[in-house]
N, C-alpha and C positions, 0 to 999 in steps of 0.2 A: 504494500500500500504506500503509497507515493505522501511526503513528508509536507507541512505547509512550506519549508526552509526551498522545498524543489520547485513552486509553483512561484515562490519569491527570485528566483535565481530565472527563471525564463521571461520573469516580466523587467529582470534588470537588463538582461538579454535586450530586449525590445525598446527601453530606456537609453543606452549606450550602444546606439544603430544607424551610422552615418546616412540613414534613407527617412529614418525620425527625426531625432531630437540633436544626434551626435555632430560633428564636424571633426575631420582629419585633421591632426595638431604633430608636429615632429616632437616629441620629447626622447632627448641624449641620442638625438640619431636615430629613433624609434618610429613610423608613422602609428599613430593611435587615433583611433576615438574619443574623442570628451564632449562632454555637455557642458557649454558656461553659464554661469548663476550669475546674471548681474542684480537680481533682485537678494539672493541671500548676502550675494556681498557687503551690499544696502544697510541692507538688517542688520549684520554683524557689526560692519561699521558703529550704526546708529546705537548699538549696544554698548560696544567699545567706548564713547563717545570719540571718534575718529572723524566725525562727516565734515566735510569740511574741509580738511588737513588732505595737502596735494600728495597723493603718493599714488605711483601708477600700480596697480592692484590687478589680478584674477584669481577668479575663484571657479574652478572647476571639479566637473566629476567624471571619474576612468576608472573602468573595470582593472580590479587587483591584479586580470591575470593579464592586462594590457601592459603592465608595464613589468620589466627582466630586473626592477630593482624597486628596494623600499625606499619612499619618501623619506626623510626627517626635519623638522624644523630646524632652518638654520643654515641646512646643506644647499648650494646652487644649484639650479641646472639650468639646462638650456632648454629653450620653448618657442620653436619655429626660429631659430637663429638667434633669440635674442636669453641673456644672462637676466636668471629669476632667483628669489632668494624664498627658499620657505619658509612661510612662516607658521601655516596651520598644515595640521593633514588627523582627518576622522577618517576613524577605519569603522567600515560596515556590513556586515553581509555583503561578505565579494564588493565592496565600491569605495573608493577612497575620493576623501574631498580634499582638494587641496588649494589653500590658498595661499598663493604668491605674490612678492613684491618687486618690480621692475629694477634690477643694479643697474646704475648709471654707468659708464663708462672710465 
C-alpha cells in the first residue's frame, strides 16, 4: 500500500517541472530546475525587518536530488554565471529552499 510520503514526492515531481512552475538555472556547472519565490522572499524579508535594505537576493526551490552537492549557509556558488553567497537553505521532503545573496565583485 502506497505511503502519503509517495503521493507527496510525485506532486513535488510536478512542482519542480520546467513545463510548470520550474525554469533551467546552471548551479556549479549543473543545469537544474528551480522555482523562484519572489513572494516568500517578501515575507521573509518583511519578517527579518530587511524590506527596504538594497541587497540583490533569491530565493528559490530545487529538488535535493537536483543538485551533486549540499547547500550550506555561508558557502558560494555560482548561479547562471554569477557568484551567490548562502545565506538560508530549508531542507524538506526531497526540496531544498535556498536563499541567496548576490557577491559583488
Amino acid at each position: 500500500m502506497p505511503k502519503l510520503r509517495d503521493y507527496f514526492f510525485s506532486d513535488l515531481l510536478t512542482f519542480i517541472n520546467s513545463d510548470e512552475f520550474a525554469v533551467k538555472a546552471i548551479i556549479e556547472d549543473e543545469e537544474v530546475d528551480v522555482v523562484l519565490d519572489s513572494d516568500k522572499l517578501k515575507e521573509r524579508q518583511m519578517n527579518n525587518h530587511t524590506e527596504g535594505i538594497h541587497t540583490e537576493e533569491l530565493l528559490f526551490h530545487v529538488s535535493k536530488s537536483g543538485l551533486s552537492f549540499y547547500p550550506r549557509s555561508g558557502n558560494r556558488v555560482r548561479v547562471d554565471g554569477s557568484l551567490w553567497k548562502v545565506i538560508d537553505v530549508q531542507e524538506d521532503e526531497g526540496l531544498f529552499t535556498i536563499t541567496v545573496e548576490w557577491v559583488s565583485a
